[in-house]
C-alpha positions as CSV (number, residue, x, y, z in Angstrom):
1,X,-21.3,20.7,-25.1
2,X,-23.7,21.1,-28.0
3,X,-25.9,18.3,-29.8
4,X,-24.7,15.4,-27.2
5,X,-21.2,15.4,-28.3
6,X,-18.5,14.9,-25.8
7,X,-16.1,17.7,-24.6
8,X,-13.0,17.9,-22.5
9,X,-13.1,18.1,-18.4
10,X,-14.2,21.1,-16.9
11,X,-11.8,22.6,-15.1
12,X,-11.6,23.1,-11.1
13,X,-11.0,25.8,-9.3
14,X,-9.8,26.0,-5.5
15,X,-12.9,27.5,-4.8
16,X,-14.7,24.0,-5.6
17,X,-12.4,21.7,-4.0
18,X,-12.9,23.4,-1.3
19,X,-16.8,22.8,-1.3
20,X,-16.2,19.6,-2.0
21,X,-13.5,19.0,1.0
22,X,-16.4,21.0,3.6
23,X,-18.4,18.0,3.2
24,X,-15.7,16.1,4.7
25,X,-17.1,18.1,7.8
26,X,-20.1,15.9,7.8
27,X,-18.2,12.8,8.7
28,X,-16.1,14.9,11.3
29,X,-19.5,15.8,13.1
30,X,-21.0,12.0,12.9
31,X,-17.9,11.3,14.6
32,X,-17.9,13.7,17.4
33,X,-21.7,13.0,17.9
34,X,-21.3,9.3,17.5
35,X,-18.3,9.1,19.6
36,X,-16.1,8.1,17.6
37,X,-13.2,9.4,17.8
38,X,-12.1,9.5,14.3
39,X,-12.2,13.1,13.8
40,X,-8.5,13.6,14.3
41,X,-7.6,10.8,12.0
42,X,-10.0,11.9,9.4
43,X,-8.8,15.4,9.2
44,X,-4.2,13.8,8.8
45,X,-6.4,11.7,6.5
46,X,-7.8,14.1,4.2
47,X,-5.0,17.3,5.0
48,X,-2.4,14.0,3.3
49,X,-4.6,13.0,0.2
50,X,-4.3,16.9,-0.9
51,X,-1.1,17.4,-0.2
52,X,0.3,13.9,-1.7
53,X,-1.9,14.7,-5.2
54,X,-0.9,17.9,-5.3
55,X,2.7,16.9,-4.7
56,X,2.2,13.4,-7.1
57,X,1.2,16.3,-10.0
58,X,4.2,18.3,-9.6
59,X,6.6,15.9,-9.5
60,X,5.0,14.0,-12.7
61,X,4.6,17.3,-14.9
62,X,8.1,17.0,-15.6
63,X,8.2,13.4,-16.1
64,X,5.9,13.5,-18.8
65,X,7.5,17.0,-20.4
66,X,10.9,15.1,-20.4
67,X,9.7,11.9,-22.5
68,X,13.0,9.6,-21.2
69,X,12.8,6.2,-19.8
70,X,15.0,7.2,-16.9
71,X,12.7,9.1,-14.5
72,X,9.7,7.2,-15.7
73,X,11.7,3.9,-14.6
74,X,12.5,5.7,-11.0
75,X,8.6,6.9,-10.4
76,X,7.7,3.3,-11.0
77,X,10.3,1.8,-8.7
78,X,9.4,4.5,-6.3
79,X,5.8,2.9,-6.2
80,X,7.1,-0.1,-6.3
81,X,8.8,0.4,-3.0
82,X,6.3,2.6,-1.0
83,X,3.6,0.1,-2.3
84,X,5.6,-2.9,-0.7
85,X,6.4,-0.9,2.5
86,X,2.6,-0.5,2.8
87,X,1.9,-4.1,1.9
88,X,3.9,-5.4,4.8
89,X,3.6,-2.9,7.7
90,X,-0.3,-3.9,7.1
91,X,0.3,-7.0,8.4
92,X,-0.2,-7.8,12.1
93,X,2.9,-10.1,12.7
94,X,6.5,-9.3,11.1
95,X,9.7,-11.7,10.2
96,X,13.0,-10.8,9.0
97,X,13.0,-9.7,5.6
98,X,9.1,-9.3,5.2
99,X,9.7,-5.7,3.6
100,X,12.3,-7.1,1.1
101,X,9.7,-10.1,0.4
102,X,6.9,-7.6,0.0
103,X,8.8,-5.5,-2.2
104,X,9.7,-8.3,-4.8
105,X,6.4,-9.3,-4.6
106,X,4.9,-5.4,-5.5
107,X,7.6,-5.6,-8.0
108,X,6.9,-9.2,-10.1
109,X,3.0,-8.7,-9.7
110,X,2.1,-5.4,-9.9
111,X,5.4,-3.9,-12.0
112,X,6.1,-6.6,-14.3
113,X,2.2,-6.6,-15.1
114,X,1.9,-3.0,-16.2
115,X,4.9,-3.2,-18.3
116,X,3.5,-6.2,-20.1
117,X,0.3,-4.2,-20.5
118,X,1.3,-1.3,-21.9
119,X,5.0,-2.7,-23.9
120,X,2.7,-5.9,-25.3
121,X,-0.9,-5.7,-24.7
122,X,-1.4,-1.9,-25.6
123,X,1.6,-1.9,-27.6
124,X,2.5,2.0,-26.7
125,X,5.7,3.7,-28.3
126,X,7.5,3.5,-26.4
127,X,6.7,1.3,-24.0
128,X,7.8,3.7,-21.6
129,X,5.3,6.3,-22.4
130,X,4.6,7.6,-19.1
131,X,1.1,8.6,-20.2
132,X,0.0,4.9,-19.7
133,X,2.5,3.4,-17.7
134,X,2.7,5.2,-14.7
135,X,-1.2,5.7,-14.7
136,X,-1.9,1.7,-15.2
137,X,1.4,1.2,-13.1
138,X,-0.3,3.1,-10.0
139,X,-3.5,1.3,-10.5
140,X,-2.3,-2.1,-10.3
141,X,-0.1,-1.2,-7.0
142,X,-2.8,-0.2,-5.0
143,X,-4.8,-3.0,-5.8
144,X,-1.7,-5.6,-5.4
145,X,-1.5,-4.0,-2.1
146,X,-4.6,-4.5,-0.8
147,X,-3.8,-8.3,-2.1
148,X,-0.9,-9.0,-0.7
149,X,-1.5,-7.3,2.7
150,X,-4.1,-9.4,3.5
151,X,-2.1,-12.5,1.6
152,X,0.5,-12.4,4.3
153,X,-1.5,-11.3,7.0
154,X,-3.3,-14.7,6.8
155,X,-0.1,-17.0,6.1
156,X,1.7,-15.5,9.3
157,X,-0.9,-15.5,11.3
158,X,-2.4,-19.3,10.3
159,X,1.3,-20.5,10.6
160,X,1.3,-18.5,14.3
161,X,-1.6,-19.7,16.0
162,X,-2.2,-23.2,13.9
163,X,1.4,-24.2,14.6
164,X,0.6,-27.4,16.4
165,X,-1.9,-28.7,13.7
166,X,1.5,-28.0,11.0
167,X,4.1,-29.2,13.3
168,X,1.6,-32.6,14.0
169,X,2.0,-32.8,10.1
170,X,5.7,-32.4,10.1
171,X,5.9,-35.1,12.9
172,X,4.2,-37.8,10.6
173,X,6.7,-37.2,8.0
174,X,5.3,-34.0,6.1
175,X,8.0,-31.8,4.2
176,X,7.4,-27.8,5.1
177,X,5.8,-27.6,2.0
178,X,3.1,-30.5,2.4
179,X,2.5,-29.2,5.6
180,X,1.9,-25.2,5.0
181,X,0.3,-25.8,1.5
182,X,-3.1,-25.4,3.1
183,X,-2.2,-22.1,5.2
184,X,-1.1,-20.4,1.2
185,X,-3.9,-21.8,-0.3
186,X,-6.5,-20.3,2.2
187,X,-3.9,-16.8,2.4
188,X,-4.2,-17.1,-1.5
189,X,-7.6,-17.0,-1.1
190,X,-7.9,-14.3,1.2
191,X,-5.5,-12.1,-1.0
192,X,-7.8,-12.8,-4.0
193,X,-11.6,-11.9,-2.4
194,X,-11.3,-7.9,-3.4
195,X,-10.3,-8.1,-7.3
196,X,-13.2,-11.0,-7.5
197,X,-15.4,-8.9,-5.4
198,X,-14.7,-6.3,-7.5
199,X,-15.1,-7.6,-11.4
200,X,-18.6,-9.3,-10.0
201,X,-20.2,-5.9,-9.9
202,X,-18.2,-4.0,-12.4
203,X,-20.6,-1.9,-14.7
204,X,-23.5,-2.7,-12.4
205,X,-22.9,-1.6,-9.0
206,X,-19.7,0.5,-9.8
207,X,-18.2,2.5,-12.6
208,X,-14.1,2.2,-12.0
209,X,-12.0,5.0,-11.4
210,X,-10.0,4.9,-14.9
211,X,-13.6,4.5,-16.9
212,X,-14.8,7.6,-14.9
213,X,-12.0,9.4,-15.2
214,X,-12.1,8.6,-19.6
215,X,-15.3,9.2,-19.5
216,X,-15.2,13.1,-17.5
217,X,-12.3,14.0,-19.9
218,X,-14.6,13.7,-23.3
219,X,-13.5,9.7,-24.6
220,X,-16.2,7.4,-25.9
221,X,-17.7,5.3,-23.3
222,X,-17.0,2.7,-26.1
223,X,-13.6,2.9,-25.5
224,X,-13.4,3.8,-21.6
225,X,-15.3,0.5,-21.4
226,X,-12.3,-1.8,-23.4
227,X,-9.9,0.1,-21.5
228,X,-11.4,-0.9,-18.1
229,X,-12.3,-4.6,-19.1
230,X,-8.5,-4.4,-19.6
231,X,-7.1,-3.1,-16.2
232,X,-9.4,-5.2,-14.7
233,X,-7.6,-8.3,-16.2
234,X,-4.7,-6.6,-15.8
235,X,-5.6,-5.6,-12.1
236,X,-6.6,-9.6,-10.9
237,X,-3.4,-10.5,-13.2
238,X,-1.4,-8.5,-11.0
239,X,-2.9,-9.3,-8.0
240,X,-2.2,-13.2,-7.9
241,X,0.8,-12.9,-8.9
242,X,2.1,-10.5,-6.8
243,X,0.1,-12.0,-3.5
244,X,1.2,-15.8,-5.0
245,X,5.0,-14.7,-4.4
246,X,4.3,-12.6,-1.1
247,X,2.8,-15.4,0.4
248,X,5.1,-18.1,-0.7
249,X,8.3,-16.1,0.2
250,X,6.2,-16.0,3.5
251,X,5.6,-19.5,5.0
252,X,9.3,-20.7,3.6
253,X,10.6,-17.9,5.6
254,X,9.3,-19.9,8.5
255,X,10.6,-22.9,7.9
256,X,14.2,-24.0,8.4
257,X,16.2,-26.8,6.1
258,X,15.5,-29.4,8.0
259,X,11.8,-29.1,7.2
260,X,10.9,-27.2,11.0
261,X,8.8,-24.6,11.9
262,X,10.3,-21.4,13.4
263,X,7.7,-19.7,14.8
264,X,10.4,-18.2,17.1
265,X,10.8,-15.5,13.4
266,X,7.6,-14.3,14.3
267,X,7.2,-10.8,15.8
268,X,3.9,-8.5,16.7
């Protein structure tokens, strides 16, 4: 790079990944010297973040070579899926149908927010193109996740251990609704801390992922800022929505027809 201008990535060899993965020894010796006990976990831990990018990179060279909607389509529903999985085995209590629920809710908040993204707000052609879908697609699952994970674990476990304050309301002639309204609004809440967390230090404490990323691969910092301001709408977008329906589907799940809680649909 000559005279300030920018320039493409440099490339990595094995050689420096692997100096980069012997720091993760440090942490493994805190924890033996500590006590901890996390060396084990930390060494699946890191041996499954280079095996699942390497794999994620093979599987999506082809995807992007091909240029159809079709296996673009089936990598996002794939996500969509593994995300929701994720999303409710999270949680600390379980009901019947949680996965399916957590699933939708990946899929309406996290899914139907990237496509608007990239189909309306970015306007790509197509609005498949997989070199922004899939990339802002990925981004808003994980952060959904984190959302709705800690959506429902808050609704199921309010509705679990404050279910003689809601039944006291069903008794004076609440319907399920009036009664669990303040257990979503406080899950809601809880769903929604990390995005907020997050944009209040954007650009001063943190530079995101996807602005880094712009930035290392030689685009204007200009431009790598827009493009964050965006997934970071697009990101809190996503997560409300997404931890909105998970928590919903949630608390009615626990509630018959005639307005009773169930709490017998609970399981650890």
């Amino acid at each position: 790079m000559a005279g300030g201008c920018l320039s493409g990535p440099i490339p990595l060899s094995g050689l420096q990944l692997g100096m980069a993965a012997a720091l993760v020894l440090v942490n493994g010796a805190l924890s033996v010297w500590l006590g901890l006990g996390l060396e084990r976990k930390l060494a699946v831990a890191s041996v499954r973040t280079v095996v699942q990018l390497l794999l994620v990179g093979v599987v999506l060279a082809p995807v992007f070579s091909w240029q159809r909607p079709g296996p673009v389509l089936a990598v996002i529903l794939g996500m969509v899926v593994l995300a929701g999985r994720e999303a409710a085995r999270r949680s600390s209590r379980r009901y019947r149908g949680m996965l399916g629920a957590s699933v939708l809710a990946m899929l309406v908040g996290a899914g139907g927010t990237a496509l608007l993204g990239v189909g309306v707000i970015v306007g790509a052609e197509p609005w498949w193109r997989p070199q922004y879908l899939i990339p802002l697609a990925g981004m808003m699952m994980g952060n959904t996740l984190t959302g709705v994970s800690l959506g429902l674990d808050r609704s199921l476990t309010m509705l679990d251990e404050g279910r003689g304050v809601i039944e006291g309301r069903l008794a004076l002639g609440a319907t399920w609704w009036e009664a669990a309204r303040p257990v979503a609004s406080e899950a809601l809440r809880s769903g929604m801390v990390p995005i907020l967390n997050a944009m209040s230090v954007v650009g001063l404490v943190t530079l995101p992922g996807m602005m880094t990323g712009q930035i290392l691969s030689g685009t204007d910092p200009a431009i790598a800022a827009r493009y964050q301001i965006l997934i970071m709408f697009l990101i809190a977008a996503a997560t409300a929505l997404g931890t909105t329906t998970a928590v919903l589907l949630s608390v009615r799940a626990l509630f018959d027809g005639q307005h009773r809680l169930r709490p017998e649909r609970l399981e650890p």
